[in-house]
N, C-alpha and C positions, 0 to 999 in steps of 0.2 A: 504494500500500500504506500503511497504517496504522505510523506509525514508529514506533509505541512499542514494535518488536523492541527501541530501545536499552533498554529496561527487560528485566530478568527477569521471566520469564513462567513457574509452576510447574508442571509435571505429572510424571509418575511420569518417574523418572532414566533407569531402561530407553527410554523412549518419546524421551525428549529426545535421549540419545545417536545410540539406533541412528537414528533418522529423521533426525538430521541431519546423519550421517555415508553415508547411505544415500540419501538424495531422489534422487539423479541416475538411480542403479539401481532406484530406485520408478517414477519417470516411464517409465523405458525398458523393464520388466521386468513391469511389473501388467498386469495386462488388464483392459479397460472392462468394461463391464455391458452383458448384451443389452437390445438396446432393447426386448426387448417387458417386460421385467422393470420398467427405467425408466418403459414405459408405464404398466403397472400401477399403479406405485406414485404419479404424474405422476395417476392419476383418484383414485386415494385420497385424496390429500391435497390435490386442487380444487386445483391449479396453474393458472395461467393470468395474463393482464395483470392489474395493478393488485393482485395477490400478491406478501407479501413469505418467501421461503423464504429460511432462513438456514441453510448445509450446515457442522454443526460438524464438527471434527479433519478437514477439507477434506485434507490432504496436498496432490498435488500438481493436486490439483483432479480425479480420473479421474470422479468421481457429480457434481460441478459446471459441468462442461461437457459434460452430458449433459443436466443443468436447464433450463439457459438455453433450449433451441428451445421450452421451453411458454410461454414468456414473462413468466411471473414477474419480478423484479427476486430475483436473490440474490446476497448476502452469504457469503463464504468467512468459517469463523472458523478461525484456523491458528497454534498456539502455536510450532512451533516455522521459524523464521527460513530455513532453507536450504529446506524442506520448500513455504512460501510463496512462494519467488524462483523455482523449478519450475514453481509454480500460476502465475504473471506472466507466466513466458515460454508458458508452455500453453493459457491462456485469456485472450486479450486483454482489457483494458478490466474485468477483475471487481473487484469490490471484495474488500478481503482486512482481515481486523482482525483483530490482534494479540492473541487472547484464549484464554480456557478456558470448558470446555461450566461451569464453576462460578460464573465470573465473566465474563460477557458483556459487561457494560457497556452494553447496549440497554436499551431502554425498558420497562417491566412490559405486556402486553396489545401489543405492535406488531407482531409477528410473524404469519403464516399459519400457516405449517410450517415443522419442523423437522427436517432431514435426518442422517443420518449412515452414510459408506458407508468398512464396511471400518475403524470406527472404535470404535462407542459401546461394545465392551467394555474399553476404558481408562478409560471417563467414566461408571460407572454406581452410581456412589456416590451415595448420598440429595442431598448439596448439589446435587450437577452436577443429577439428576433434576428437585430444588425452584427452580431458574434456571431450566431448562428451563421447566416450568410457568407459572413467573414470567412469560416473554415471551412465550408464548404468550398469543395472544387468547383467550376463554372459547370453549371445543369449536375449538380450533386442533387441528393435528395432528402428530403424530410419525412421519417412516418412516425406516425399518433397512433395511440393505443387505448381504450379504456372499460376497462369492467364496470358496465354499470350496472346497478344491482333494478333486475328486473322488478319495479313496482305494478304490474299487474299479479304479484304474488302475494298473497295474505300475509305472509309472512313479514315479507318485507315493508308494506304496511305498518305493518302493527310495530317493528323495528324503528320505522322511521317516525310513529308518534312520540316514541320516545327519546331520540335524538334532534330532531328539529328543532327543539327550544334551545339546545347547547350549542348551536351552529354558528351563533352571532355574522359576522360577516367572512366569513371564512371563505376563500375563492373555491370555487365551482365549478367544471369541466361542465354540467347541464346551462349556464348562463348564458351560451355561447361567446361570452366575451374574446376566447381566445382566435375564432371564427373571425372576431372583428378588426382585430388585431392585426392577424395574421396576414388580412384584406388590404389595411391602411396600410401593413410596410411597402406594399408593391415588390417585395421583394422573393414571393414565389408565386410561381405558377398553379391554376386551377387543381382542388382537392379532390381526387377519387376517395371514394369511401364504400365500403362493405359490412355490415354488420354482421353476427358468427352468435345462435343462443349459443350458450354456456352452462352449463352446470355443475356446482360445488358437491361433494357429500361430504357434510361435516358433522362431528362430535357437537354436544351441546358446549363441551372448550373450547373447541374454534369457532363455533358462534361466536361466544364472548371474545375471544381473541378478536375476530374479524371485526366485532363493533368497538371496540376499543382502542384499537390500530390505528383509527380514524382521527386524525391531527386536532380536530376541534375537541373529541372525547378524551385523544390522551392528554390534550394540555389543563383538559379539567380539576376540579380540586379532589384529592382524593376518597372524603366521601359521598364526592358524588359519583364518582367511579366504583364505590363500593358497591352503592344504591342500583347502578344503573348494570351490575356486573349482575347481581340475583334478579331481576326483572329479565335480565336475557335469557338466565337460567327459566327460569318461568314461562317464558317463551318457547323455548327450544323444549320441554315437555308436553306443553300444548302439540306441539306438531311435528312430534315424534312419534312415528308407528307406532314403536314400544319401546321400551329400554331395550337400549346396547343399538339399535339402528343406526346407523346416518343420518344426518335430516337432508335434504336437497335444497340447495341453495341456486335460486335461479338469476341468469346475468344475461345480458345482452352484448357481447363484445363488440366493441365500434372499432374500427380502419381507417385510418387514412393514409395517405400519400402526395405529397407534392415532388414538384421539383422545383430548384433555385434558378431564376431568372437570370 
């Protein structure tokens, strides 16, 4: 790993907090990406050896060690420190840097593609955009990733009646702000997009993992993480066939792809 965690690395305070009081319950609690979704997005963006993709706000690596079988070389970029030590122990041998989609520190034009799963509505400020661009090669490419948790599902419903109040203004992949963004840099080209369902089978502990993992919930006070840790339990019995099952966790995996102008 890249040791310049001993340095302060900025990104929004919400993000810093919850995620690095949350990585453990990130690793254990997210669910990967279907591979055909990865596929998809793996032909878009001409993955292959002798490509360098670089997966920014990486977390605990769940879209980066999904990369690796196209044979790329990629680069984890991962600001915050606890969130990285997850990605290390998860994805053997990846390279990990200590940075922000703002300030890279890579080379202008060295990059293939650049990834972001589950991440880029934190980084989607003009600067982060114009780095972006930067290290991309001339018609390099951008792809987007996101698990969103299928709310035509009772479950997740009932999930989010109780998460909603804690969310204060926390950035949001559903606001489409980063759509808007992305539009004003003028600095890539039209977005292909695919959706992929999805689905989790989880323990009623990675329930709670998986709600808790959630940046606005892990920066919470602890007991209301207590509180809100046996109401998921309580949940996750509800809508448990029977003890010792799985529950099914339903998502909607989103795709995107551009390329840089």
């Amino acid at each position: 790993m890249d040791r310049r965690y001993d340095r302060v690395v900025a990104i929004h305070p919400q993000a810093s907090a919850g995620f690095a009081r949350g990585a453990a319950a990130y690793e254990r609690g997210r669910p990967d990406y279907p591979a055909t979704a990865v596929g998809w997005l793996a032909a878009r963006l001409e993955l292959g050896p002798g490509k360098l993709v670089v997966d920014l706000g990486a977390g605990t690596g769940k879209l980066t060690r999904q990369l690796i079988p196209y044979g790329a070389r990629v680069i984890a970029v991962e600001p915050v420190r606890e969130m990285a030590s997850e990605l290390e122990r998860a994805v053997a041998g990846v390279e990990v840097l200590a940075a922000t989609a703002a300030a890279t520190t890579l080379g202008s034009g060295s990059v293939d593609a650049v990834t972001a799963g589950q991440a880029f509505h934190w980084f989607t400020d003009q600067s982060s955009l114009h780095e972006i661009h930067r290290i991309l090669r001339p018609g390099g490419r951008l792809g987007l990733v996101w698990n969103r948790r299928d709310l035509r599902s009772q479950l997740w419903q009932v999930v989010g009646e109780l998460i909603d109040p804690l969310r204060g203004g926390s950035p949001d992949h559903s606001t489409g702000e980063w759509r808007r963004q992305l539009r004003a840099s003028r600095l890539f080209g039209p977005l292909e997009s695919r959706s992929f369902a999805h689905r989790q089978l989880a323990t009623p502990e990675q329930l709670v993992d998986r709600v808790l993992s959630l940046s606005f919930v892990a920066a919470s006070a602890p007991p209301v993480q207590d509180q809100l840790r046996q109401r998921i339990l309580e949940v996750a019995a509800d809508f448990q066939a029977r003890p010792g099952q799985p529950i099914p966790l339903a998502y909607q995996s989103e795709v995107f792809a551009c390329r840089a102008s």
